[in-house]
N, C-alpha and C positions, 0 to 999 in steps of 0.2 A: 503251640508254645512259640511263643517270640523270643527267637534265640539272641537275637541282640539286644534287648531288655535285659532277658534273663544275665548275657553278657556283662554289661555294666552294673548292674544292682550288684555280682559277685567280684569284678574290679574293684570296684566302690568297698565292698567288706572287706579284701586282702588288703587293700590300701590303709583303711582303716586302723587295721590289725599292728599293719607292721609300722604305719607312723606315730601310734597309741603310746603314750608315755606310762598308761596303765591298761597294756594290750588283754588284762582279765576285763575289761568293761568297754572293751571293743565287742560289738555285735556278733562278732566268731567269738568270743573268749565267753561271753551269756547265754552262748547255746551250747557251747563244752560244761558249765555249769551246769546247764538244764540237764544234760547228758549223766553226768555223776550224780545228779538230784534222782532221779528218775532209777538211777542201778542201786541205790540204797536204798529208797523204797522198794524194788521188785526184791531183796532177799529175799521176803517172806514168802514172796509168790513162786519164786522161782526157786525150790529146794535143792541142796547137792547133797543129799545122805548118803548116796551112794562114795561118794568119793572120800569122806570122812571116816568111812568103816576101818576099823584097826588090818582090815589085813590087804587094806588097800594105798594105806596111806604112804607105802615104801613107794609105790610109783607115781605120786606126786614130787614134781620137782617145790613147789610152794604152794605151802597148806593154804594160803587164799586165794588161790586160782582153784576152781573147781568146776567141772561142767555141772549145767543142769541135769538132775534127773530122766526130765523129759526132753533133753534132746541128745541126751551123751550116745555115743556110740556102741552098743552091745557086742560082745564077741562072741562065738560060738565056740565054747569050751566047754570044755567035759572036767576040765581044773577045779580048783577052788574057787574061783574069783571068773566074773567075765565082763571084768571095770577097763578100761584105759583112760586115760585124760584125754580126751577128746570128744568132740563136739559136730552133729549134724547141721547143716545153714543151709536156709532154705532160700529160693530166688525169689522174683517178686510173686507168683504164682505155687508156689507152695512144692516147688518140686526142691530137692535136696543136692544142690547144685558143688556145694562145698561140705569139706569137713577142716574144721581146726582144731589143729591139735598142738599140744605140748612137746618138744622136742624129744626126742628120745634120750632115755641114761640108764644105767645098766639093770635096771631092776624092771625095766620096761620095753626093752627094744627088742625082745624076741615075742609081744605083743603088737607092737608097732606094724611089726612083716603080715603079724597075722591079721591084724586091721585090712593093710592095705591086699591081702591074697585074698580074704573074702568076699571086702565088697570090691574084687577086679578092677583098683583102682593104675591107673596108666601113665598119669600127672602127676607131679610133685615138685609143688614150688617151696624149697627153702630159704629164707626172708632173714637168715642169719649164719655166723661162723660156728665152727663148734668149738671155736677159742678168739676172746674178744679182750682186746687190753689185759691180755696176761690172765681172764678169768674164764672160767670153763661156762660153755653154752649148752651144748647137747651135745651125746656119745656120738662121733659119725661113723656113719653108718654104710660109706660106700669107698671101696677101694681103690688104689692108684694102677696103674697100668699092666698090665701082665701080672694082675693077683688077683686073690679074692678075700672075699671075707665069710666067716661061720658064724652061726647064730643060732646055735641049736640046730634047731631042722632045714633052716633056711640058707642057702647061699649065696654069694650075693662077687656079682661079675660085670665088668664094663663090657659092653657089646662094642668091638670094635668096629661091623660090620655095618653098623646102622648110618648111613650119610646126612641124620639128621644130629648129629654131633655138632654144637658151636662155642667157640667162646670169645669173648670179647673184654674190654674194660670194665664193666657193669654185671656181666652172668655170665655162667657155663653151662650150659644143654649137657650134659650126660647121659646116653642111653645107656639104662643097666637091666642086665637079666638076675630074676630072683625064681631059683630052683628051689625045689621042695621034693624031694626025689628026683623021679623023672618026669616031673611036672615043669615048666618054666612061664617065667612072665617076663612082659616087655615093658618097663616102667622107662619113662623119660624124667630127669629130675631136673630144675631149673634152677639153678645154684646163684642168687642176687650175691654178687661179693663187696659192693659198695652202700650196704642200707645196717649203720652200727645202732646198735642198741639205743633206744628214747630219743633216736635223732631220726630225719627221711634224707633222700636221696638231692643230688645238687640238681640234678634235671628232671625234668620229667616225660622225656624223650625215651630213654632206657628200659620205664616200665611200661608205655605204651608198646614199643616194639617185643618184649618178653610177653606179656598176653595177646597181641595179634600173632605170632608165633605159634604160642600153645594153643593158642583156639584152631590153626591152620593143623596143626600136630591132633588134635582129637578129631578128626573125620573120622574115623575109622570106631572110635566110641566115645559120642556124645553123650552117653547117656551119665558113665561112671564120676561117681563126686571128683574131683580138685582138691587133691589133700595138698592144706597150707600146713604150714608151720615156722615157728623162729625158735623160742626157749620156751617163753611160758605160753605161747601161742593167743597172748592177747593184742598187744600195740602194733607190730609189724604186719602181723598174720589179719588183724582187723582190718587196718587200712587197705591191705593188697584186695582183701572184698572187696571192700565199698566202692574202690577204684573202680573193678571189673561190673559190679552189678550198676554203674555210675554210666558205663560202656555200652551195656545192655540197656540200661535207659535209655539211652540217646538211640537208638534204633527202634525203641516202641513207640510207635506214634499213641496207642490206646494207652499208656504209664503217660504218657506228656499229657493228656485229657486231662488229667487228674487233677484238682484243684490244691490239694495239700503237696504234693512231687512237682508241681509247677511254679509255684510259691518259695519253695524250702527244698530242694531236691536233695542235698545232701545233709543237712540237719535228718528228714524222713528217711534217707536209706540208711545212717548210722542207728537210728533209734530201732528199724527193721531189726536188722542185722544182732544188736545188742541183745535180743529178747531170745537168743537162742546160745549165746555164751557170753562169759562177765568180763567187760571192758574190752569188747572190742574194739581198736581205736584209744588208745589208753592216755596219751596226752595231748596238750592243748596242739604243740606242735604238727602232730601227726594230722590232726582237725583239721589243722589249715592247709596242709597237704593236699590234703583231700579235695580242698576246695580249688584248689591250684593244677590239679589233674585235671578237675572237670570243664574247669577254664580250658586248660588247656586240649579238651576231648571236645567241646564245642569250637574251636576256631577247627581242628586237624580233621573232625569230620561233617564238614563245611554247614552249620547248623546257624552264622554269623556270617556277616557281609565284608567284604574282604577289607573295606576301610574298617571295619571295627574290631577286627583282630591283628590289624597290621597296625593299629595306632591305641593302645592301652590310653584312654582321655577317661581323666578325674570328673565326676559327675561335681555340678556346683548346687548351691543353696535349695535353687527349682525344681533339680531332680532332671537336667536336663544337659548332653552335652556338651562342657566349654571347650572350645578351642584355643580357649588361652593358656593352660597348663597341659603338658605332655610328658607322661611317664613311660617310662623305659618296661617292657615287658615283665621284667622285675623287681621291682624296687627293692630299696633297701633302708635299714636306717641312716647308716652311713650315709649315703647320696643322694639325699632328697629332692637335688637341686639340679633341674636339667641341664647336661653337657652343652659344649658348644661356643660358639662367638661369641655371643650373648648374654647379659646377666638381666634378669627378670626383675627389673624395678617395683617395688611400691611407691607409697605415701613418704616422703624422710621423717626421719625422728623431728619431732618440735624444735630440740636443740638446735635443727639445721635447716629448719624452712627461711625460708625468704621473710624480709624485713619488708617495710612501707617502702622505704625507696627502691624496692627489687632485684636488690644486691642481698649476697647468703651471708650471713653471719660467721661461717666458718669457712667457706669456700665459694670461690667466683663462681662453680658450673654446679647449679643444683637442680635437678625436676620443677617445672615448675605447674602439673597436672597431678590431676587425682588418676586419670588413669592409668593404667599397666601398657609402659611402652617401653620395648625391647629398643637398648640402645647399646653399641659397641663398648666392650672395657677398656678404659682408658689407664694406662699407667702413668703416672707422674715420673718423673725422670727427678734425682736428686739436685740439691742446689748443692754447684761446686764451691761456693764459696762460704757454704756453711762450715765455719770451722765452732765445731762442740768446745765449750770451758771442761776441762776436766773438775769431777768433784773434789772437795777440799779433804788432804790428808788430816787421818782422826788424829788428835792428839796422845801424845803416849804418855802411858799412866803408870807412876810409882807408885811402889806400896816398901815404906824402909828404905827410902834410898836406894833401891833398886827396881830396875825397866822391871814389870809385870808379864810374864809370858802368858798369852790366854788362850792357850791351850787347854781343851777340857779336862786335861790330867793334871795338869798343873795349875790347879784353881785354884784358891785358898777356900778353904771348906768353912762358909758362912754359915751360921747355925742363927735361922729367927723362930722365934718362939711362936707357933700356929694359934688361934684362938680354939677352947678345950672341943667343942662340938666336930672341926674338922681332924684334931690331932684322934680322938676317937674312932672316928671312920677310918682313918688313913692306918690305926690299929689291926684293928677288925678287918680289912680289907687283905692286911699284908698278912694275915692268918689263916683266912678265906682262900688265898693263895698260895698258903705254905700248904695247905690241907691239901687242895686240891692237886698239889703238884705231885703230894707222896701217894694218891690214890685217885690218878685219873682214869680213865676208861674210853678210849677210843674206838669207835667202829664205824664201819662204813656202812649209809644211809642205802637199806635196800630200795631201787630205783624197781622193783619187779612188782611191787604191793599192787593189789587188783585196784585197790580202792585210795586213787589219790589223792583222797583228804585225810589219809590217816598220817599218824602222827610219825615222827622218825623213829622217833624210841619203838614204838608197836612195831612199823616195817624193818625196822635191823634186826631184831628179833629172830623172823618169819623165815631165815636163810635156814636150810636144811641142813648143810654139813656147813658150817663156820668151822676156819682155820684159827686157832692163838697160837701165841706162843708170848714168850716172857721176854721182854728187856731186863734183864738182872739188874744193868747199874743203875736206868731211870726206875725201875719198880712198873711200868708200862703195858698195858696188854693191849695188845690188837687183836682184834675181832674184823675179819672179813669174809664178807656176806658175797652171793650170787648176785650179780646185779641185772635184770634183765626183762624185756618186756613179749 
């Protein structure tokens, strides 16, 4: 694999993306398409009956999030039920490297413990708060300092003892002990405190050093899955994958062979990934995320040449690169325009080209080349002796021998008579908005929906516990929904 190739073609696509006035028909924004194209055809294939069953539907947080069948998690109970929301992921070799799952809430979190006591899991990365903008995320589930927490059978304590405890601006390492008796386990949880719901993180510095961390933290059991999670354990909890098995790629030389992972490495690992739970990676943003990591995973573990990671260059027309345009690591919409002494000339507007005698029509100093030459900004200094004519006072206007105040309140209420076709409309319309005013309906647009092509009305819906309440004097109801990915 030609990592600086590879290098540029994914510059070239984030560039794209973010200078795109309609960033859905940006090259990343047609392969997120292809991505939701591709999850509505597999319903069929991919059944969730199990998580649909009436006596399991209290431990979904959102009835459209559901694992598959064929990869949800089984528990071993002697219960009613041996369902959780959660999901096995497999690596590129078929071994079950991950599990994602749905946040914990109350009707589930003493299944959660028992998830992670059977299959001996060690790791636990949380990719969300369990309270976001004022709306509840997941029950949490681990206690503050000199306490604990009860769960049934399960108890659940910070191990003070353990010196792989960190925290920082970005995450919190937590070692915690979860006793079952006189049983215990040694769980590390990896608490992201800067990645809020359908949005990613500002760097992507933070999530490389929190997975080079936990992979240094599992020597001791490589083998046991990586239980992700955020709320509904699709959008956060997907990308945090793709990222890590994105990390694992770049170390297999025999994945780089590959002709489809060579070509498309992160379009193929999201679509991997997707085939073992729904919407992994859930929006367009998250998408480019992704690809913005693995940019960033090729320059950090040296797979590009140090001039091609230390100078982000826009590819030109040829497919080859210019050294005449240099972007900033990364860009923005805002600041398209490179910093510096320099202002990057074009061609001028026709208004202001040069005449026959090669003097400017508007200004004595004008370009007088077709090429791109970098010339110092010149400021013009004011002319002192420009003295401005002030505009002419409006004259003032009686109505009755008396100065007019025109004040909006104190207009004189002109009444013209409309032609019938719009005084009609303008009928019907003040009607249309009397109606609407005495029986509106407000709610908030759930942001959690698996599937995001659906419609608002269908996803506002799909909240499990919606709060109302009544505005008496406007007649008003709010409806607010989970919002969360």
């Amino acid at each position: 694999m030609n990592g600086d190739d590879l290098w540029f073609q994914l510059r070239r696509m984030i560039n794209e993306y973010e200078q795109a006035r309609d960033p859905d028909s940006s090259e990343i924004g047609k392969q997120f398409a292809q991505l939701q194209r591709l999850m509505i055809e597999n319903k069929d294939i991919y059944p969730c009956n199990e998580g649909a069953k009436p006596i399991n539907r209290l431990k979904n947080r959102y009835k459209d999030v559901l694992p598959y069948d064929k990869h949800r998690v089984i528990l071993q109970s002697t219960r009613n039920s041996d369902y959780i929301n959660a999901s096995f992921v497999e690596d590129f070799y078929g071994k079950r490297r991950y599990i994602a799952a749905q946040g914990p809430i109350e009707d589930s979190v003493e299944d959660f413990f028992q998830m992670i006591w059977e299959n001996q899991i060690t790791s636990i990365i949380c990719a969300a708060n369990d309270t976001e903008a004022g709306r509840f995320k997941f029950l949490r589930y681990w206690p503050d300092a000199e306490y604990y927490l009860d769960f049934k059978s399960y108890r659940i304590n910070l191990d003070p003892t353990d010196d792989r405890a960190y925290q920082c601006e970005f995450y919190v390492i937590r070692p915690l002990i979860i006793s079952q008796g006189n049983n215990q386990r040694h769980v590390l949880l990896y608490h992201i405190l800067q990645w809020f719901d359908h949005d990613v993180p500002s760097s992507e510095e933070p999530i490389y050093d929190l997975l080079i961390r936990l992979d240094k933290d599992r020597t001791a059991s490589p083998d046991t899955p990586i239980l992700i999670h955020c709320s509904a354990g699709c959008g956060r909890t997907g990308s945090i994958i793709a990222i890590d098995l994105s990390r694992l790629f770049l170390q297999d030389e025999h994945l780089q062979s590959i002709p489809e992972y060579r070509s498309q490495p992160v379009y193929n690992i999201a679509t991997h990934i997707r085939q073992f739970r729904i919407a992994l990676i859930q929006t367009t943003k998250q998408y480019l995320f992704v690809h913005k990591m693995f940019l960033y995973l090729l320059r950090i573990t040296g797979h590009v040449s140090v001039i091609s990671s230390s100078y982000p260059i826009e590819e030109n027309a040829n497919n080859s690169p210019s050294s005449s345009t240099i972007y900033s690591s990364s860009p923005s919409k805002s600041s398209r325009r490179s910093s510096g002494p320099f202002l990057n000339l074009r061609n001028p507007p026709i208004g202001r080209r040069s005449n026959k005698n090669g003097t400017s029509k508007t200004s004595p100093a004008v370009l007088q080349t077709s090429e791109s030459v970098d010339v110092p900004l010149k400021i013009e200094e004011p002319n002192s002796n420009y003295d401005p004519i002030p505009p002419p006072i409006p004259p003032r206007t009686f109505i009755n021998n008396s100065l007019l105040n025109t004040s909006p309140n104190n207009l004189p209420q002109i009444k013209r008579r409309l032609p019938l076709r719009q005084s009609r409309t303008q009928h019907r319309h003040g009607q249309i908005l009397e109606n609407e005013a005495n029986s509106i309906s407000i709610k908030t647009n759930r942001s959690d929906s698996a599937d995001a092509l659906s419609s608002p009305s269908s996803s506002s819906s799909s909240s499990k516990f919606p709060e109302r309440y009544l505005n008496n004097r406007a007649g008003i109801i709010f409806d607010h929904g989970a919002i969360s990915d």
